[in-house]
C-alpha positions as CSV (number, residue, x, y, z in Angstrom):
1,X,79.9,-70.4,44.9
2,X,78.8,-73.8,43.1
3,X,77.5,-74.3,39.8
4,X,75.7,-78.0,38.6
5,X,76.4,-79.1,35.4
6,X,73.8,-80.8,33.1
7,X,74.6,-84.0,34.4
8,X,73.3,-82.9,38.3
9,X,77.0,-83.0,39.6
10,X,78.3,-79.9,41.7
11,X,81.2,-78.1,40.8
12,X,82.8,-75.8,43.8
13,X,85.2,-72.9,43.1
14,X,86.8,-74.5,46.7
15,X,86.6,-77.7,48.5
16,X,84.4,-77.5,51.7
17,X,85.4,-79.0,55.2
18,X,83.2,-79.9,58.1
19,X,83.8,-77.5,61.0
20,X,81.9,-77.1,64.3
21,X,82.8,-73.3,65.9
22,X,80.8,-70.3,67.2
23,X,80.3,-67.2,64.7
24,X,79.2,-63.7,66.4
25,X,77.7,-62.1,63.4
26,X,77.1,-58.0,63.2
27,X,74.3,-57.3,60.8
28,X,73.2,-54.0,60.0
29,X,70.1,-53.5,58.5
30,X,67.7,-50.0,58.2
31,X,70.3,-48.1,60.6
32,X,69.9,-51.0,62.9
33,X,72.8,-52.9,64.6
34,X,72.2,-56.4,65.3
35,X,74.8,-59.0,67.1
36,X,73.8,-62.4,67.0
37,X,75.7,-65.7,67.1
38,X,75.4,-68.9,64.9
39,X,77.7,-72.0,63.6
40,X,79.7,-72.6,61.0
41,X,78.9,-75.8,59.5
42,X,81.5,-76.1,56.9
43,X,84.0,-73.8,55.8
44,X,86.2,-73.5,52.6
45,X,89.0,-71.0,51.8
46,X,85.5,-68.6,50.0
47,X,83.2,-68.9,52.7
48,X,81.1,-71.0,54.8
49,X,78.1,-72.8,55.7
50,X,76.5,-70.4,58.5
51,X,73.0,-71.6,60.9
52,X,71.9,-68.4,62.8
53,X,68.3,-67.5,63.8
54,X,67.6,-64.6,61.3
55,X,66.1,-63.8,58.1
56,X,68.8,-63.3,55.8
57,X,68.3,-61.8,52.3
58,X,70.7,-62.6,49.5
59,X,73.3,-60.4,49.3
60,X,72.8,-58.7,52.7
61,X,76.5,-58.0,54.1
62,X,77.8,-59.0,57.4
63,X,80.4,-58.8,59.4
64,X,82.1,-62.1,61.1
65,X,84.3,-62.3,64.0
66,X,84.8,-66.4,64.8
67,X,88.0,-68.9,66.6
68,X,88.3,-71.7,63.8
69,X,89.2,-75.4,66.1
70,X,92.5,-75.1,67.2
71,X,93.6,-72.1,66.5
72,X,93.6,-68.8,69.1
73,X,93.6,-66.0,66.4
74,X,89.9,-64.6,66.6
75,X,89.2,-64.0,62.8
76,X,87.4,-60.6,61.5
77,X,86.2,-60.3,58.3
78,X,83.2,-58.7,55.9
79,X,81.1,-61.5,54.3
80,X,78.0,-61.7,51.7
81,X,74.6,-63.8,52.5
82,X,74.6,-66.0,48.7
83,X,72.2,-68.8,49.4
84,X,69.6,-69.4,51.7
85,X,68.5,-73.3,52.8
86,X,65.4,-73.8,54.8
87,X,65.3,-71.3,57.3
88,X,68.0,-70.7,59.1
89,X,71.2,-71.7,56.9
90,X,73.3,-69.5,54.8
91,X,75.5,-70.2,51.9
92,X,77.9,-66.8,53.4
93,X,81.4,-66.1,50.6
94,X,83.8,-63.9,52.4
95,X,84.7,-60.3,51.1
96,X,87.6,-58.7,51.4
97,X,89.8,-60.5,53.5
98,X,93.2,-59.5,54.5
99,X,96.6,-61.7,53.1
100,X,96.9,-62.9,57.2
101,X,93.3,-64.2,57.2
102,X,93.1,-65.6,54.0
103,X,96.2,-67.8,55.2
104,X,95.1,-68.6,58.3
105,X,91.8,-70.0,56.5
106,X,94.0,-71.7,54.0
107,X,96.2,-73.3,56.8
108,X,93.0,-74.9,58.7
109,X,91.7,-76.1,55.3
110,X,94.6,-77.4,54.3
111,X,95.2,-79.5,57.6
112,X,91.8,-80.4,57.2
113,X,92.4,-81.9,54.2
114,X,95.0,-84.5,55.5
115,X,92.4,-85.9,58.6
């Protein structure tokens, strides 16, 4: 999801925006169901910044279900652990979201934008 040049800058595939909300995330692991709930830290039309108390492994999926501010729409969606930071915070990139989610992420990240 980001890629540093030789210089040390960042490049993003999408621009990140702060965001505060609740994530319940279903993980699945060894025939094991696990519900659990964290924050989203930032969140950009790809994925987001996720803290949860868990041990993650990259590339672990997990499913997502989470209120973005101001809207009512509770959004459902498969996602990807990428990156781990310290220990509890997870560079997560959304999978195969539908046209209405991927608009309604679009729409919150584009009226983040303007604030």
């Amino acid at each position: 999801m980001s890629n540093v040049d030789s210089s040390g800058i960042e490049h993003r595939r999408f621009q990140r925006f702060d965001v505060d909300c609740r994530v319940k995330v279903i993980h699945k692991r060894f025939g094991n169901t696990a519900v659990l709930y964290g924050r989203a830290n930032n969140i950009s039309i790809g994925g987001m910044m996720l803290i949860a108390p868990v041990d993650f492994q990259g590339g672990e999926s997990v499913d997502l279900e989470f209120n973005l501010p101001h809207m009512s729409e509770v959004l459902r969606l498969r996602a990807i652990v990428r990156h781990r930071f310290g220990d509890y915070s997870y560079g997560i990139e959304f999978r195969d979201m539908t046209d209405q989610t991927r608009q309604t992420i679009t729409r919150m990240c584009e009226t983040l934008s303007v604030l």
